[in-house]
Structure formats: C-alpha cells, structure tokens
C-alpha positions, -999 to 999 in steps of 0.1 A, spaced: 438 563 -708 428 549 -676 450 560 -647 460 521 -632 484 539 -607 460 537 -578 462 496 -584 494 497 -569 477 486 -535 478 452 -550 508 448 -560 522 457 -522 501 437 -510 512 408 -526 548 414 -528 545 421 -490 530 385 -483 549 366 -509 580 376 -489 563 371 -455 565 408 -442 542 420 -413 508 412 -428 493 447 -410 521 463 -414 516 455 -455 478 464 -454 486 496 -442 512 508 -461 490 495 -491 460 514 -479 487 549 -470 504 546 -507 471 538 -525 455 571 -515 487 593 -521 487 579 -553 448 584 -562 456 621 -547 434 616 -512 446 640 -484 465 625 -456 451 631 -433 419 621 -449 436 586 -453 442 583 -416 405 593 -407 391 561 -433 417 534 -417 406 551 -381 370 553 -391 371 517 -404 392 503 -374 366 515 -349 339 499 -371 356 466 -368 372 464 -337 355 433 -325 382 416 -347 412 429 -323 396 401 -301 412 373 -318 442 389 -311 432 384 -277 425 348 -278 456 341 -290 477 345 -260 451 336 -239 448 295 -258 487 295 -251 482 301 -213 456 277 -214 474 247 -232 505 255 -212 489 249 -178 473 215 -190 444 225 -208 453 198 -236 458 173 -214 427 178 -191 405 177 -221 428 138 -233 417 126 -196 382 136 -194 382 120 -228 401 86 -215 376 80 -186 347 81 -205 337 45 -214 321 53 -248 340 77 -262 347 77 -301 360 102 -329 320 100 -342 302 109 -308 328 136 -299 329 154 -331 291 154 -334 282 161 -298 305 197 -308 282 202 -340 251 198 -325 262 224 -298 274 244 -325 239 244 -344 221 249 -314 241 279 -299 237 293 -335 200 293 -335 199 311 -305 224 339 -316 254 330 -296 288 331 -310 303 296 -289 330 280 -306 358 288 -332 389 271 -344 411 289 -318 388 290 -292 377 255 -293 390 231 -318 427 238 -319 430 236 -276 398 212 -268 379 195 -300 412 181 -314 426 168 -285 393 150 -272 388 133 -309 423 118 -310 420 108 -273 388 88 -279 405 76 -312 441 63 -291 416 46 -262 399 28 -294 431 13 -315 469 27 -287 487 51 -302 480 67 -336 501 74 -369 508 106 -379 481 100 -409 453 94 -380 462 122 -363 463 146 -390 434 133 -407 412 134 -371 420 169 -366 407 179 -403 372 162 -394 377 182 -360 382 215 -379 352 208 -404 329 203 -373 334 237 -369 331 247 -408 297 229 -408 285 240 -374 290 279 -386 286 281 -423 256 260 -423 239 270 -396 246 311 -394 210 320 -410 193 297 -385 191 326 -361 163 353 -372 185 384 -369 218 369 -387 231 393 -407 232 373 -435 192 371 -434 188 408 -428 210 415 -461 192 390 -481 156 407 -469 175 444 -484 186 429 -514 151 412 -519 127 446 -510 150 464 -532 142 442 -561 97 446 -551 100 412 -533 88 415 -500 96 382 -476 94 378 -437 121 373 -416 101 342 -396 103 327 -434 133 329 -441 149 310 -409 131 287 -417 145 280 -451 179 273 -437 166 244 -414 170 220 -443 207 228 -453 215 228 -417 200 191 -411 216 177 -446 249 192 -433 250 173 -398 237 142 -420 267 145 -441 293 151 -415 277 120 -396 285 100 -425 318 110 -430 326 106 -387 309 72 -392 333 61 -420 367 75 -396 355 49 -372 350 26 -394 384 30 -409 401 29 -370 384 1 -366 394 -13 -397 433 -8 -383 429 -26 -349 413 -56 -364 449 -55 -390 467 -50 -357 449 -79 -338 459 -105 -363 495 -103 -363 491 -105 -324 471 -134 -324 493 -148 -348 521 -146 -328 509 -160 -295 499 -189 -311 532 -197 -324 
C-alpha cells in the first residue's frame, strides 16, 4: 500500500492559504511536518530549508523593494512621474507603454534585469499611462483606469517572457542546450538567440496593436464627450 502520509505538505499548504495564514510561515511548517512524517532527521530538515534558502536568496530582495516603492510613492514619486507625463506635448497610453517595452527588450538582450511590476509598473509605468490618457480625454472612469493599468502590467509580461532567451547566456537557453546534448543533439548557443528574435518582434507587434486600439477607444470617448458639449452651447 503506498504510504500517502508524506502528502500531507499539501494539504497544509492549502488549508494554510485558504484561511490566509502567514504564507512563509505555512511553507515551512509544511516543509518541517512533511519530513517528520517521511521519517527525515531534524536536523537534516533544517540543513535542506537552510541549504535551499542560501541558494535562493536573491529572492529576499523583493522583500526589499517593497518598503523601499512605499518611501518612494510617499515622497511624490507618483506624482513626479503624472507631471513629467503632463508636460510632454505628445504623450499617449500607446507611446508610453511601448517606449517601456522596447526598453524592456533591449535591457534584456544585453542581460540586465531593469524593470518589474514593483519596481517599475506599479510606482512609474501606471501612473505615466493614465497621466498621458487624463491630458488626452480630463479625468478618467474607473473602467479606464483599471483597464490602462492591465496594458501597463502586460508591457512588462511581454517585455520579460518574450524576450528572456534574447540574451546568450539566459538560463533558459543554457537548459534547453542540456536537455538537447543529452538527447545526441548538439546546437550552438549563437543559434539559439537567434531563434527567439522572431517571438520577441511578433510580441511588440501584438502589444502595439492592442495600445493602438486603447487609444483608439479614448479617443472614441472624447469625441462622445464633445458632442453633448457642443450641443449644449449652441442651445
């Protein structure tokens, strides 16, 4: 009979989150009662979680961005970005947005790690796209808003995911080369970059499109707005 006891991680797990508990405190009581159970040594336990913590401790930094955002926004970080926006004649939702993916890309390809919702999008992107979007049609509707800062947050989705393997040692390439030499095919790093051009170009294309049609739509708004006005004053 197969011994399911040591499945019992799972279940803490998701009890612990469906009642909204400490999410690391969860994980590692899950991790603790998961290797009692499968009859791991203590002390053995706390050497994997240590070993594995040290391993991944770059992660502790967005821990650190955190606080540091909320400094940030509360000394006018929001609102310097919404001004810089406001005095620049040509701003739009499109032009912002895609100016940040095309950084994104390009940083990227070069290795550097520039960018991230919490870093960028949540205190800066956002607030510049729905600046340009108030100086185009006054003061938005919730819907607008909301709907602007989901295009500013895939900006970020498409500048990553689509664009990671564009640098030659991405670690994503350098596991697809190991999976590939283990299975007798041998491939070159200098190839394979190259393959993710094409994905990287029909994402930007896409998102253009779908920037395009948001100012299209805001666009579509004033001119509904402008009637009524004009409208009016003529009565």
């Amino acid at each position: 009979m197969v011994d399911l006891w040591p499945l019992i991680g799972v279940v803490i797990i998701t009890v612990g989150l469906a009642f909204k508990l400490n999410t690391l405190l969860v994980i590692l009581t899950a991790g603790v009662v998961t290797g009692l159970v499968a009859h791991i040594p203590l002390f053995e336990i706390l050497s994997i979680l240590g070993e594995s913590f040290t391993k991944n401790r770059y992660m502790s930094l967005f821990i650190l961005i955190l606080p540091m955002i909320g400094i940030l926004e509360r000394y006018g970080l929001r609102q310097r970005a919404e001004t810089l926006i406001g005095s620049m004649k040509s701003a739009s939702v499109s032009r912002v947005l895609l100016t940040y993916l095309a950084l994104r890309k390009l940083t990227n390809a070069m290795g550097l790690h520039l960018g991230g919702h919490p870093s960028m999008i949540r205190p800066l992107i956002a607030p510049m796209a729905e600046a340009a979007a108030e100086k185009q049609i006054g003061e938005l509707t919730d819907n607008q808003s909301q709907r602007i800062r989901c295009l500013s947050a895939v900006s970020e989705n498409f500048g990553n995911f689509f664009s990671q393997l564009l640098f030659i040692g991405a670690g994503g390439l350098l596991l697809i080369k190991g999976v590939m030499e283990d299975n007798g095919i041998n491939v070159e790093l200098e190839q394979m970059y190259l393959w993710a051009l094409p994905t990287a170009i029909a994402s930007f294309a896409v998102f253009a499109v779908c920037c395009k049609l948001e100012d299209m739509r805001l666009a579509r708004h004033l001119a509904t707005q402008s009637v009524p006005q004009k409208e009016h004053n003529n009565a």
